[in-house]
C-alpha positions as CSV (number, residue, x, y, z in Angstrom):
1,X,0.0,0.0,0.0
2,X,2.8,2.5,0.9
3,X,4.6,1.6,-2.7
4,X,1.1,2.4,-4.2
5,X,0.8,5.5,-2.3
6,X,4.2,6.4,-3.0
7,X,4.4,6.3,-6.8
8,X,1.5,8.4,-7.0
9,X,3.4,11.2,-4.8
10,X,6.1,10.5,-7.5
11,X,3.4,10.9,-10.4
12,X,2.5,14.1,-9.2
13,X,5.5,15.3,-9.1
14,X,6.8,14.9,-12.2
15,X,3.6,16.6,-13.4
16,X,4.9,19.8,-11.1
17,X,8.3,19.7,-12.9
18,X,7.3,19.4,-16.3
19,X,5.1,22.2,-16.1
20,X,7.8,24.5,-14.9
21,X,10.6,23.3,-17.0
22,X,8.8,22.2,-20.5
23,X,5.6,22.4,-22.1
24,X,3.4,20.4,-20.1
25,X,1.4,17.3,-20.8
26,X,-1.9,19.1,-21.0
27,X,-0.8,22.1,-22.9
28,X,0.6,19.3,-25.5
29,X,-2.4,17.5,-25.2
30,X,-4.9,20.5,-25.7
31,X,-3.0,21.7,-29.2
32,X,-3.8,18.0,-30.4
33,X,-7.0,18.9,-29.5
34,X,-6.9,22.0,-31.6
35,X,-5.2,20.1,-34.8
36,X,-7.9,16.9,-35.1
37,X,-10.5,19.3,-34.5
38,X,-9.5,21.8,-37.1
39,X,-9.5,19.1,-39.8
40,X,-13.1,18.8,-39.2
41,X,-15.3,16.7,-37.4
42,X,-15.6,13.7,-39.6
43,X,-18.3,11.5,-38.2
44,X,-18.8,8.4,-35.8
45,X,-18.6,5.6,-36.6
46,X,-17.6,2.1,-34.5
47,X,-17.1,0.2,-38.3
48,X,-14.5,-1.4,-39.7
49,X,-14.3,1.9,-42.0
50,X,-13.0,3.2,-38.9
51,X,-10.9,1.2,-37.4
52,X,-8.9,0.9,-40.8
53,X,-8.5,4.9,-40.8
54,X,-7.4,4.6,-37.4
55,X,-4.6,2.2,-38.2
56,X,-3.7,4.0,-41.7
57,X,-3.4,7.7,-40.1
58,X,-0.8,6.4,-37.8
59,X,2.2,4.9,-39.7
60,X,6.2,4.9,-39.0
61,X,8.1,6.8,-41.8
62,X,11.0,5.0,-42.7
63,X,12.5,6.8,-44.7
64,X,12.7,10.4,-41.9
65,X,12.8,7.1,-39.5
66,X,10.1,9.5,-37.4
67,X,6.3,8.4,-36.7
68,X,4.1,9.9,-38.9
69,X,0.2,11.1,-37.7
70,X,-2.2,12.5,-40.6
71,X,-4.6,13.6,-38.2
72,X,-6.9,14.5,-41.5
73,X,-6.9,10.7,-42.6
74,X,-8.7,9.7,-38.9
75,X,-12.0,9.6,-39.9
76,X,-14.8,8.5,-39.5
77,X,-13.7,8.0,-35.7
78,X,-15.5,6.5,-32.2
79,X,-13.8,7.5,-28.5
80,X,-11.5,5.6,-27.7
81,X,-9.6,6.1,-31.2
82,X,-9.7,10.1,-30.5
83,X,-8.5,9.5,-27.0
84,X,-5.8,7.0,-28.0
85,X,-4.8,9.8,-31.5
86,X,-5.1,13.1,-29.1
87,X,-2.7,11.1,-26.8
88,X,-0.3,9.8,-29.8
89,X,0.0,13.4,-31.0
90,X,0.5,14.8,-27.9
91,X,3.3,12.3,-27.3
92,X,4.5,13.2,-30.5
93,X,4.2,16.7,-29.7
94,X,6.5,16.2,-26.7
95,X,10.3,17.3,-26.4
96,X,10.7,13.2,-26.0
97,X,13.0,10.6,-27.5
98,X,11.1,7.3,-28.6
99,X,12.5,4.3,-30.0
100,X,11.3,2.8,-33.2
101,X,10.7,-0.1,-31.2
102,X,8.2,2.0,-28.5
103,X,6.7,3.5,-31.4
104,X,5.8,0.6,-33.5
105,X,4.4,-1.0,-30.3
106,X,1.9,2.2,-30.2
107,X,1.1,2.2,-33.8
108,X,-2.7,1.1,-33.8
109,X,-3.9,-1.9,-35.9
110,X,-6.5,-4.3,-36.2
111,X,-6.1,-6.8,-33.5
112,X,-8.2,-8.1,-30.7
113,X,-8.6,-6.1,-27.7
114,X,-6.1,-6.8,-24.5
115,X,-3.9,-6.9,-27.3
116,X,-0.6,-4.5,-27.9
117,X,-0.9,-0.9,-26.6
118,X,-3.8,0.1,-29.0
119,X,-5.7,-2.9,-27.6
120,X,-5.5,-2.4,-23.9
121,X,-6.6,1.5,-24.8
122,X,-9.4,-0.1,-27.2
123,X,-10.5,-2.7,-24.4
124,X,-14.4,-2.4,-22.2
125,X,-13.6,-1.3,-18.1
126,X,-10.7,0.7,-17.7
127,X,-8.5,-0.3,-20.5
128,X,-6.7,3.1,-21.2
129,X,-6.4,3.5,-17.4
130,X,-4.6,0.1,-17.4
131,X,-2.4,0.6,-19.9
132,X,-1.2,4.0,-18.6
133,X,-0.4,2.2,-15.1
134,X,1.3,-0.6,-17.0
135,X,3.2,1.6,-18.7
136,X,4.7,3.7,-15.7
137,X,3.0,6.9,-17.3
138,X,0.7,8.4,-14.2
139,X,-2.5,7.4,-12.7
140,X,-6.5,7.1,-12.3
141,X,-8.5,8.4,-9.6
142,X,-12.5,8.8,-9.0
143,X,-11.9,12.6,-7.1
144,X,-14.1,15.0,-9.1
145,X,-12.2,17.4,-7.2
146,X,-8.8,16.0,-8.4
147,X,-9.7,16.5,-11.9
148,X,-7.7,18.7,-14.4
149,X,-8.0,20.1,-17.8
150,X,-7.0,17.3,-20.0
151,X,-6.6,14.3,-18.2
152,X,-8.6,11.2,-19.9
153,X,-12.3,10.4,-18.5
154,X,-14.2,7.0,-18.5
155,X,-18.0,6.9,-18.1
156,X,-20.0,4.2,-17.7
157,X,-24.2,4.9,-18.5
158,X,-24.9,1.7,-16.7
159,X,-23.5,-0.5,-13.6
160,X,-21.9,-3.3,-15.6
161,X,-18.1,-3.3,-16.6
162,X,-17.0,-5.5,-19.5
163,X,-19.1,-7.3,-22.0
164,X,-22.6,-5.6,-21.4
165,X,-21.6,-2.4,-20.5
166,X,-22.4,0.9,-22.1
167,X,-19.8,4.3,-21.8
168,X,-17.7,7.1,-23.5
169,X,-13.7,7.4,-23.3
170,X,-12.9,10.8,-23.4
171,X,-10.7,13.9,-22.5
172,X,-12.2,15.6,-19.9
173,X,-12.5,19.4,-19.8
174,X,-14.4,20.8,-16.7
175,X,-17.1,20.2,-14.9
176,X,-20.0,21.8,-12.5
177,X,-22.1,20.7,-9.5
178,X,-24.7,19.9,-12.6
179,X,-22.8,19.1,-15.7
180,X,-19.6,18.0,-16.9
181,X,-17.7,18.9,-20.6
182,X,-15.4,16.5,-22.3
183,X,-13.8,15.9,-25.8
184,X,-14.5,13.2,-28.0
185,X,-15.6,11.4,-30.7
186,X,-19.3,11.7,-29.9
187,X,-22.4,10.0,-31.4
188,X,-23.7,11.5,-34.7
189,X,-20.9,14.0,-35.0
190,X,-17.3,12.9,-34.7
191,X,-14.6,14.8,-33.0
192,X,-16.2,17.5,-31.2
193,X,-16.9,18.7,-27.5
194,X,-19.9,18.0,-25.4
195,X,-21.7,18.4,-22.0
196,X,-24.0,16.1,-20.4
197,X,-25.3,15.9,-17.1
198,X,-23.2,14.5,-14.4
199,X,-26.0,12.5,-13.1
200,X,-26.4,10.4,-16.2
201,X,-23.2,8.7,-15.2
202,X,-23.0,5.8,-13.0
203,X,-19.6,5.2,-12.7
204,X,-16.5,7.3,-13.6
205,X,-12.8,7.0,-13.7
206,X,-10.3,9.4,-14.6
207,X,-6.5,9.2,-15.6
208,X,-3.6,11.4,-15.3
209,X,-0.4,11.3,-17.4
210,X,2.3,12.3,-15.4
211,X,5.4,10.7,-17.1
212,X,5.1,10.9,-20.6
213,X,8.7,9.7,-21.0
214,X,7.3,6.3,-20.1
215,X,5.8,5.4,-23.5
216,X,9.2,4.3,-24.0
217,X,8.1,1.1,-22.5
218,X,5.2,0.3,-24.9
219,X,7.2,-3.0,-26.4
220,X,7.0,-4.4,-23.4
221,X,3.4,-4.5,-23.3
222,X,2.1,-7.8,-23.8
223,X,-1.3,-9.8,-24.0
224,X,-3.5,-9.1,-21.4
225,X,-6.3,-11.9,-21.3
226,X,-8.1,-10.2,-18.9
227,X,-9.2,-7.5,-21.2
228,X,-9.4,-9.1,-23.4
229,X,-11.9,-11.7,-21.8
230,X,-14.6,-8.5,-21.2
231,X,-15.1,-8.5,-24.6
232,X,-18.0,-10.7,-23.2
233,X,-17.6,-10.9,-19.5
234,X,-18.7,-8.8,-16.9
235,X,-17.0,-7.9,-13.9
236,X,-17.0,-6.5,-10.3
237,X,-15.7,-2.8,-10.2
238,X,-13.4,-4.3,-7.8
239,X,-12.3,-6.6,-10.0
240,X,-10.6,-3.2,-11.9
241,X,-9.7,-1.6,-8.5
242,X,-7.2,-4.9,-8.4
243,X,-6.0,-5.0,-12.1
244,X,-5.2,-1.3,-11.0
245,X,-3.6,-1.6,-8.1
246,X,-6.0,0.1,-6.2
C-alpha cells in the first residue's frame, strides 16, 4: 500500500516539474485537440471503416525514421480512437526521444482487444487506465475534485463493466455541481466537445499522465487476457480496483 501511495506522490510530481521546465502534458495534449479538431469533425462511426483509418493515419516513416500522424486521414472516428490519437500526437508533440521499437508497439492496428498498446486502450472497463499504469506513465482516480484540464475520462451509462456495459472514453475538460464537458468522438458528429449531465453517469474513472517519457516502454506491453476476456464478460468494479492496483 505505501509503494502504491508512493508512486502516486512521485506521479505528481513529475507533473509539477514538467510544467515549470517544458511544455506540459496538457498544454501538449490541448494543441492535439486543436489540430484533429481543425480538420473537421468527420463523423462516428464504430465500423470497420474506422478502425482501418485509425490504423492507416498512424504509420512509421522509414525513410525520416520518425512516426508519422495524418490527423486528417482519422475519420470517420468512435472515443476511444480520439482519446488513443489526441494522446499519440500529444506524445508526438512532446520534447521526448522514442524508439522505433516504442513507437511501433503504439502504432494502432486491427487486432483483438487486451492486445498490444492500442488494444489495452481499445479494451471495455478501464483499459486506457490500465495501460497508462502498466506503462509507468501516471495514474486514475475517481476525485471529481482531483480532476484537471485534459486528463482522460471514462463513463460508464450503466453498472456493468465488461461485456454488457455501455460508456464514452474521453478527455475531460471541466465540470459543474450539474454538468460536466469533455472531448471526443461523440455519437452522430465525430470529433467534437460536449456536455452532459453529471448525473447520467454511474460510474467514472479518470487518468492522469504524469510521465510521458514512459511510452518508451510500450514493447513491453504484452497480451492481457483479462481485457481481453470483457469483450463478453462482466465484472465487479473491484475486479478493476485490483487490475489497477487500487
Amino acid at each position: 500500500m505505501l509503494k502504491k501511495h508512493l508512486s502516486r506522490a512521485i506521479c505528481i510530481s513529475l507533473c509539477l516539474i514538467h510544467s515549470v521546465h517544458a511544455k506540459s502534458w496538457q498544454e501538449n495534449m490541448r494543441d492535439s485537440i486543436i489540430a484533429i479538431n481543425s480538420k473537421g469533425a468527420g463523423g462516428y462511426s464504430t465500423k470497420d471503416n474506422a478502425h482501418d483509418a485509425l490504423a492507416t493515419a498512424v504509420q512509421w516513416d522509414q525513410k525520416r525514421e520518425q512516426i508519422s500522424i495524418n490527423l486528417a486521414g482519422a475519420r470517420p472516428s468512435f472515443c476511444s480512437s480520439a482519446t488513443y490519437l489526441a494522446t499519440l500526437d500529444a506524445l508526438k508533440r512532446s520534447d521526448i526521444t522514442i524508439s522505433e521499437e516504442a513507437w511501433r508497439a503504439l502504432i494502432p492496428h486491427r487486432c483483438q482487444d487486451g492486445i498490444s498498446p492500442w488494444g489495452w486502450a481499445n479494451s471495455n472497463g478501464p483499459g486506457y487506465a490500465m495501460l497508462i499504469a502498466q506503462l509507468g506513465a501516471g495514474y486514475s482516480y475517481q476525485d471529481w475534485t482531483h480532476a484537471q484540464p485534459y486528463d482522460i475520462i471514462k463513463m460508464w451509462w450503466t453498472t456493468a463493466i465488461g461485456g454488457s456495459e455501455s460508456g464514452h472514453i474521453a478527455v475531460y475538460i471541466t465540470h459543474d455541481a450539474q454538468s460536466v464537458t469533455f472531448w471526443s468522438s461523440n455519437t452522430g458528429v465525430g470529433y467534437s466537445f460536449k456536455s452532459i449531465p453529471r448525473s447520467s453517469i454511474k460510474r467514472v474513472l479518470f487518468t492522469r499522465i504524469c510521465d510521458p517519457r514512459a511510452f518508451r516502454n510500450a514493447g513491453t506491453i504484452s497480451p492481457n487476457p483479462w481485457l481481453t476476456n470483457l469483450l463478453r464478460k462482466n465484472v465487479s468494479w473491484k475486479d478493476c480496483q485490483q487490475q489497477l492496483g487500487h
